[in-house]
Structures are given as C-alpha cells and as structure tokens.
Phi, psi and omega in degrees: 000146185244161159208115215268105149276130185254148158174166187279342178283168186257024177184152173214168231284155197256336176298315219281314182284332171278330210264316184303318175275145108201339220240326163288354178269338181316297233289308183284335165328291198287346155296298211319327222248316190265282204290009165222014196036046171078008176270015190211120163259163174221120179261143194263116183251122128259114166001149149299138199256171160243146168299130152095013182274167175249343163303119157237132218273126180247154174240133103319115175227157197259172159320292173285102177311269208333352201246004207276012204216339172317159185277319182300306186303307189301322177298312187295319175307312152306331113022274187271332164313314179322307206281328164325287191319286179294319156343297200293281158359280166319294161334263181326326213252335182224015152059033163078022186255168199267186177268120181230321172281175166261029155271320173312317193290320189309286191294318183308325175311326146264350143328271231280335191066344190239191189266340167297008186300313239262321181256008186271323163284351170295349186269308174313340184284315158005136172271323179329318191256004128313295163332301184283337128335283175321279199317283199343264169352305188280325135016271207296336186279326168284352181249126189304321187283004163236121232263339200194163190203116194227162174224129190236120167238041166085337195287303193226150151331149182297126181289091195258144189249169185192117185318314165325335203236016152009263210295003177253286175311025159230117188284148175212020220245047176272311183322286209306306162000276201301330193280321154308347156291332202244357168268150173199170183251164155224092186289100161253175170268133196200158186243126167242161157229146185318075198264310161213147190248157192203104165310319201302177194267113181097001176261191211250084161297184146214175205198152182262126198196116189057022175092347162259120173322147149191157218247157163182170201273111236238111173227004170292121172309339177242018149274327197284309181306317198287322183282334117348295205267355145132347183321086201280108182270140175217148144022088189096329180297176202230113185254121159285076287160140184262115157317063185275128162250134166278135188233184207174134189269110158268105179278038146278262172312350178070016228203163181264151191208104192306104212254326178182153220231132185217146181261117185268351207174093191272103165290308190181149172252142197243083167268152190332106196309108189271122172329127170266158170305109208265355171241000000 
C-alpha cells in the first residue's frame, strides 16, 4: 500500500507524515478488529524510501510469524487492503457522512467492488475511522507544500484528495451524528380519538392514544382529502391510522422517551355512536 503527497517541494512538514500515519493505523486497526473480530493483530512496517519521494510505501504483517507466511495470512491481508482501500472510496464518495439508507448501501456496493462490501461499510460507518480519514486530510491540508494526498492499496486506483477540494472533505458533523444515535422510530398501528380538531391544513390536532393525550400536527393527504370532500370529523370520533413515534434516549433512565407523533397513513374514521332524535 502507498500513501502519496504530491507537491513541488522535495519536503513536508514531519508533523504531517507523522499525524497522517498515526491516523492511518487507527483506520487499519478498527478494519482488522470487524474482520476478524479482534483475533488478529497487525502491524504497519514502512518501507524503504528513495530520496526525496514523497511516496509511502507501507506493509501490512500479522504478528504471529508463524502465521506470516500461511495461504490463511495472505488471504487476510488482502482482505483488509480491500476493506482500507473501500474505505478510502467511500469516504470520497460521501464526503465523510456516513451509509445510512438503503440506497446509500446500493451505491457504496458499487463503489466498493469487492466482495468484502458488507464489513467495509460497517468499518466506514465507525465514526473513528471517518475521523481519522478527515484529520488526515485536514493534516494535508495545513502544510502548504502538499498539493494533493492519495492512498493506493494495489487493489484499485489510487483513491486521490486534491488540495483544491481540501476543505469539502473534512467532515466534521459527528456531535449531530451522535444526537442522531440516540434518536429511533416506530411505525405503529394505532386507533386515535379526537379531543380537539383544528380544519385548517397543517394544524395541531389532540388525541387520546393509550390512555395519554398527545397532540400533533395532522398533514396526512388522505385525511386532508376526506376533510376537503365535506367528511364530518367531531369530538369523541376515532382515526385508524399508521403512526410513527420518534422516540429519544434518555440516559438518566436508561430508557426511550416518546418525543413527538406523526400520522403516516390515514386507514378509516371510526365514528362516535350519535343520540338519535327523539321527534
């Protein structure tokens, strides 16, 4: 595996060389630990230089000699360029946010190319090794003599960073991340009844749902249609209806905390039984 600084001086900063391998073994580590589930150590050797290259040449070797030379070792190692390598990849390609839909996984799969898609992106998403990918970058970027920065690991083209486009690759939006972790959904099936209604489009209903009030804002189109085509909702009636509650982790309590209510999917209105007219 190479890792390239282009530039016209014949030197760069030594913090530079340094902080960039320190942040490339984090990368490689936390592969090695998801493809092997921590049953492998690894060590990063650099190479011999020629004067004055800016190419560095890095080795991957396991630990254990006995294994260093195995049909088993050699498979692991390729192994993990792939997954460095679809890292790298990724990275560039999603700008250091992470795979989250499953259109994000359809395309990184094609990115990545290998058969290894499956633990690189669980290694990219890692915010540590997105982090460390960033810091690199942002590295290369404070020292004036490097004009551009790549990682080749034999596998693919070289994965190239290019000092113009520096400052769009260093990600830096993990704290929203982490608050986005700590939030998840539920799509429920749910009978609500009616406590107060508000027609306009986009307004605050309330609703009784498990024995608790709770209030939201009623933006479904095919509640809206019913209420549009003259469909008389009152007080005490019942909406059948697919729910989502956003819920949020509270660590105090250890525990999910129901934060706000969205109606996804209006089934049938379920109305109140009315007094008939006794004339």
């Amino acid at each position: 595996m190479k890792i390239t600084f282009e530039g016209q001086s014949h030197q760069i900063d030594a913090n530079t060389l340094i902080n960039v391998l320190l942040h490339y073994q984090n990368i490689v580590n936390e592969a090695s630990k998801e493809l092997s589930g921590g049953s492998k150590n690894i060590e990063l050797k650099i190479n011999a230089l020629e004067k004055g290259s800016f190419v560095i040449d890095v080795s991957l070797i396991e630990s254990a000699i006995k294994h260093l030379f195995s049909s088993e070792s050699v498979a692991y190692i390729a192994s993990l360029y792939a997954i460095v390598d679809g890292t790298h990849r990724l990275y560039k390609h999603f700008k250091g946010r992470p795979v989250r839909t499953e259109e994000d996984k359809e395309t990184a799969k094609t990115i990545i190319g290998n058969t290894e898609f499956n633990i690189t992106i669980r290694v990219y998403n890692q915010p540590p090794v997105r982090e460390a990918v960033s810091k690199s970058i942002e590295t290369a970027n404070a020292d004036v003599n490097v004009e551009g920065f790549s990682v080749d690991c034999g596998t693919n083209e070289p994965t190239e960073f290019k000092r113009e486009s520096f400052k769009e690759y260093i990600y830096d939006d993990f704290d929203t991340e982490k608050a986005i972790l700590n939030e998840t959904d539920e799509v429920v099936d749910a009978v609500l009844t009616i406590i107060a209604l508000n027609f306009e489009p986009g307004s605050r209903w309330q609703f009784m749902y498990n024995g608790f009030k709770i209030q939201m804002t009623v933006k479904d189109d095919a509640l809206m249609r019913k209420i549009d085509e003259g469909e008389r909702f009152g007080k005490g009636d019942a909406i059948h209806v697919k729910m989502k509650i956003m819920k949020r982790y509270n660590p105090t309590y250890k525990a999910y905390e129901n934060k706000s209510y969205k109606i996804v999917e209006f089934l049938e209105h379920i109305e109140v039984p009315r007094q008939k007219e006794l004339f």
